[in-house]
C-alpha positions in Angstrom: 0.0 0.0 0.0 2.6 2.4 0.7 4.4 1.2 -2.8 0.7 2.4 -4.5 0.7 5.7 -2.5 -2.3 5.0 -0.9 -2.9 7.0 2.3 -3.3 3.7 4.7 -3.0 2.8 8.2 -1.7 -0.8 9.8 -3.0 -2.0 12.8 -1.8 -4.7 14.8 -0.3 -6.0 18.6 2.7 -5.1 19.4 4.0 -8.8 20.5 6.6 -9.3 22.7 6.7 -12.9 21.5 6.5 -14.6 18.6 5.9 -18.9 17.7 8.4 -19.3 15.0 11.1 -20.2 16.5 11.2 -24.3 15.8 13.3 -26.8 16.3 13.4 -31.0 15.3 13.5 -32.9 18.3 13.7 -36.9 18.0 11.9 -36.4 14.5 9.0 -34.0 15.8 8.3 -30.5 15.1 8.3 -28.0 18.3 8.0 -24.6 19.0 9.8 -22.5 21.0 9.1 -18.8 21.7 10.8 -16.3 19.6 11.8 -13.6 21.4 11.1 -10.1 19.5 11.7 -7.3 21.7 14.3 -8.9 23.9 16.7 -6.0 22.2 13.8 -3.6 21.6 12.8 -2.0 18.4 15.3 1.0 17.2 12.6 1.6 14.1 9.4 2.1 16.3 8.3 5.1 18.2 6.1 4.8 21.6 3.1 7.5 21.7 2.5 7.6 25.3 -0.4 10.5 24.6 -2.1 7.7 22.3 -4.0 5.4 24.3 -7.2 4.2 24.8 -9.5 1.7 27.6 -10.5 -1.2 26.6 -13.2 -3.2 28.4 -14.0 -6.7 29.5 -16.7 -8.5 31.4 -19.0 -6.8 33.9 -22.5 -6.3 32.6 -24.5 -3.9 30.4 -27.4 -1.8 32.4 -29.5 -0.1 30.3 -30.9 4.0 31.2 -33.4 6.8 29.7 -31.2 9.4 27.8 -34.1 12.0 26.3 -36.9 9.8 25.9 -34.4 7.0 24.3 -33.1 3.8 25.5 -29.4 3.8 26.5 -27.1 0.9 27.2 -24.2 1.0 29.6 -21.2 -1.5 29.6 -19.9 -1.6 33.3 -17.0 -3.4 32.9 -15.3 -5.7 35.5 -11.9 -5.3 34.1 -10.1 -2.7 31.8 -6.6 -2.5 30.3 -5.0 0.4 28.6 -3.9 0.3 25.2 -0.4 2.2 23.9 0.8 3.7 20.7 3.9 2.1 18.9 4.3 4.0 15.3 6.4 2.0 13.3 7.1 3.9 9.9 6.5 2.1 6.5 8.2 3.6 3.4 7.2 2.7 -0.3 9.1 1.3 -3.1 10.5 3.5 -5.5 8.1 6.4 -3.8 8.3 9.4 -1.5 5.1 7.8 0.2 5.4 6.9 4.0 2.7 5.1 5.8 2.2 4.1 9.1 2.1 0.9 11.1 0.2 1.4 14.5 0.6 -1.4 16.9 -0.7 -2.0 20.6 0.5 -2.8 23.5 -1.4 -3.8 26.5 -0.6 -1.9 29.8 -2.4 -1.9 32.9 -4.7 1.4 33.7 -3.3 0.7 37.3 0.1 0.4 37.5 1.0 -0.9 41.1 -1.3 -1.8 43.9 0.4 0.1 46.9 -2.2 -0.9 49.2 -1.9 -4.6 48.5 2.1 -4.1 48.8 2.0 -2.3 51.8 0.0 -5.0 53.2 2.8 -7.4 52.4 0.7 -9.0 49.5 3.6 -8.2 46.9 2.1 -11.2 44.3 -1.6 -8.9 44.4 0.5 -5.8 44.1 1.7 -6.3 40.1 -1.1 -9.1 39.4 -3.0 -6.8 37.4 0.4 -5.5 35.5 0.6 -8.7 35.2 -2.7 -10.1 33.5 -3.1 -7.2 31.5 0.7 -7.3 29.5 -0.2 -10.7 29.1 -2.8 -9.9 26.2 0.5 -8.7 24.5 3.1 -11.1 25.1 2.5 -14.2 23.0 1.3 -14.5 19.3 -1.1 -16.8 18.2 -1.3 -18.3 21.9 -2.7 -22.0 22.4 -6.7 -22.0 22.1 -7.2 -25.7 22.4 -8.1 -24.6 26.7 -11.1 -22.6 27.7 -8.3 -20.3 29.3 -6.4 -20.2 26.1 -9.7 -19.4 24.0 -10.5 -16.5 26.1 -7.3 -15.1 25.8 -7.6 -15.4 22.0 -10.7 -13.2 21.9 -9.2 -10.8 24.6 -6.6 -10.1 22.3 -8.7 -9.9 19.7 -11.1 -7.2 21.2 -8.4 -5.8 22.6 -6.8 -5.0 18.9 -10.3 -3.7 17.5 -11.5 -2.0 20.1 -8.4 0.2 20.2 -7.9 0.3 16.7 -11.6 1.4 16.0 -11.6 4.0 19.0 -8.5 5.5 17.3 -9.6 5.8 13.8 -13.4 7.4 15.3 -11.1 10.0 17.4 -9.6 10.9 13.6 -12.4 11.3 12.0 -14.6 13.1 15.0 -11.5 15.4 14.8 -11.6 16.3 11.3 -15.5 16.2 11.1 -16.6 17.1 14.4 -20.4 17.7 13.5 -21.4 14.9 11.2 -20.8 11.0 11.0 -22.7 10.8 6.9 -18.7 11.3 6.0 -17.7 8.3 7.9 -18.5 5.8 4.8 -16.7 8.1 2.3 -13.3 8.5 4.8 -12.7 5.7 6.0 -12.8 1.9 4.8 -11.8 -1.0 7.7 -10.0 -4.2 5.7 -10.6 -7.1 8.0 -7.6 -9.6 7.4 -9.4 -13.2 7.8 -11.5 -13.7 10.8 -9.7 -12.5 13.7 -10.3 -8.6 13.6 -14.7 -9.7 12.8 -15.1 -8.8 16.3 -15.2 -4.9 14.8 -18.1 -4.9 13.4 -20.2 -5.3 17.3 -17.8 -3.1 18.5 -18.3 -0.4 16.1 -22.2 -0.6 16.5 -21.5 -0.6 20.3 -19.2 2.7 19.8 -21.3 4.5 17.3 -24.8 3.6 19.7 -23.5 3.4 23.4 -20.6 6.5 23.0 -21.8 8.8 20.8 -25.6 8.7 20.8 -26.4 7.5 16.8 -29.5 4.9 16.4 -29.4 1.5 15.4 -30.6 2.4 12.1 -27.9 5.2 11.3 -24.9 2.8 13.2 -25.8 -0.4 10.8 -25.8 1.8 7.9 -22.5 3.1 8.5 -21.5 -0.7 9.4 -22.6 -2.5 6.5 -20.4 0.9 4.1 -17.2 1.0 6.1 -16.2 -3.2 6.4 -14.9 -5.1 3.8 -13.6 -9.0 4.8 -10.7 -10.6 3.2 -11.1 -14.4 3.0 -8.2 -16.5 3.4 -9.4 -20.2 3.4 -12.9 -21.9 4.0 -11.3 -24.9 6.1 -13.4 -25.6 8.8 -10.3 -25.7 11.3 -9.0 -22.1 10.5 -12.7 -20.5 11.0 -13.2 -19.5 14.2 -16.2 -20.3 16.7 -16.4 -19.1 20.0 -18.9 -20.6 22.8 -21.7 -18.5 23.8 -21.2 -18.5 27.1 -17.4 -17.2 26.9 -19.0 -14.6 24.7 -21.5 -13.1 27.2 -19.0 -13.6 29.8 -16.3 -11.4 28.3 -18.3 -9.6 25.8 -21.4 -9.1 27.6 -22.7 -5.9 25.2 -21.7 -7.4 21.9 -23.0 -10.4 22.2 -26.7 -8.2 23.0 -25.8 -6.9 19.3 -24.9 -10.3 18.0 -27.8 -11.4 19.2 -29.8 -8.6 17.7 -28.0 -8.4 14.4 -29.1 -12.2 14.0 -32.7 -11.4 15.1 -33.2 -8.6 12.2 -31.6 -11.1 9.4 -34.4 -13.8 10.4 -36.8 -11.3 10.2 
């Protein structure tokens, strides 16, 4: 894209491990962790003033705003998501674009009370739990423990990514959203990123105050999907339960997305 002079964005985790590092042991396959910012990164550039919160489990309480119905994700956890630029020049072309990637920090650093109390393991717990959602690519998702993490990571990406591009746009078009279709356009690479398109309803509805009617619009303009296989093994399915769970307000639009299709 940058080669074509086209004026994109990447979005991604910033990783601090990878999984392909392998080896051959006694004729088998195994992997080892690959370890990509042991040295850091002299070609990326932190943006402590970008970041955003990103929300998990709780439950969704719903309010009158002005004679309409509001819904309210309480969340029972939340993690902070940071900036890393990492600059992308063209071929043969003065065009440089950007690579944006995350990285998951916690939105409280250090539990003094817990420390002072002598519980040192409570103290960085929640440093802890909430760097993990950037430390290992591709983690194993054959566990419930490992699925979960999957689709943490997974909101985690989108959520940050989409709250990012809406803080563009709202400051470049601060008094109307009917320029949202013609701005931007959101690529999803294969199935992982799909969690966007509840989590752009939920943003559009819940945060700034549009209608269902207005938010799908915008939805079904802004997403296109790129397919990279139709093996049943590589498309991903995640239980209900873990999805109202984690995800308690967009699995409510899942649920109502699929009730106006089988109308």
């Amino acid at each position: 894209m940058a080669t074509l002079n086209l004026p994109a964005w990447g979005y991604g985790i910033r990783y601090s491990y990878g999984m392909f590092r392998q080896s051959i042991v006694n004729g088998f396959q195994h992997e080892q962790p690959d370890y990509w910012l042991t040295f850091g990164n002299p070609w990326e550039i932190e943006r402590l003033i970008v970041s955003y919160p990103i929300k998990f489990y709780g439950h969704v309480s719903v309010h009158q705003e002005e004679g309409r119905q509001v819904f309210r994700w309480n969340a029972g956890e939340q993690v902070t998501a940071v900036a890393y630029d990492n600059p992308i020049p063209g071929f043969k072309t003065r065009n440089c674009i950007n690579l944006r990637l995350w990285a998951a920090k916690p939105s409280r650093e250090f539990d003094l009370e817990a420390f002072n109390t002598g519980d040192y393991v409570q103290a960085i717990l929640g440093k802890q739990r909430a760097e993990t959602l950037s430390s290992v690519l591709y983690p194993d998702d054959r566990t419930y423990e490992g699925k979960e993490l999957r689709l943490k990571q997974q909101h985690f990406f989108v959520s940050a990514t989409l709250q990012d591009v809406i803080r563009r746009y709202k400051d470049a078009h601060p008094s109307t959203w009917d320029l949202l279709p013609e701005r931007v356009a959101f690529q999803l690479n294969d199935t992982h990123p799909t969690i966007a398109v509840p989590e752009l309803m939920r943003i559009l509805m819940d945060e700034n105050k549009l209608g269902w009617t207005a938010s799908w619009n915008i939805c079904t303009k802004v997403f296109a999907f790129t397919n990279h296989t139709v093996l049943p093994e590589a498309l991903e399915k995640w239980p209900v339960s873990l999805m109202e769970k984690l995800l308690p307000r967009h699995m409510q639009i899942v649920y109502d997305i699929n009730w106006r299709f089988l109308q």
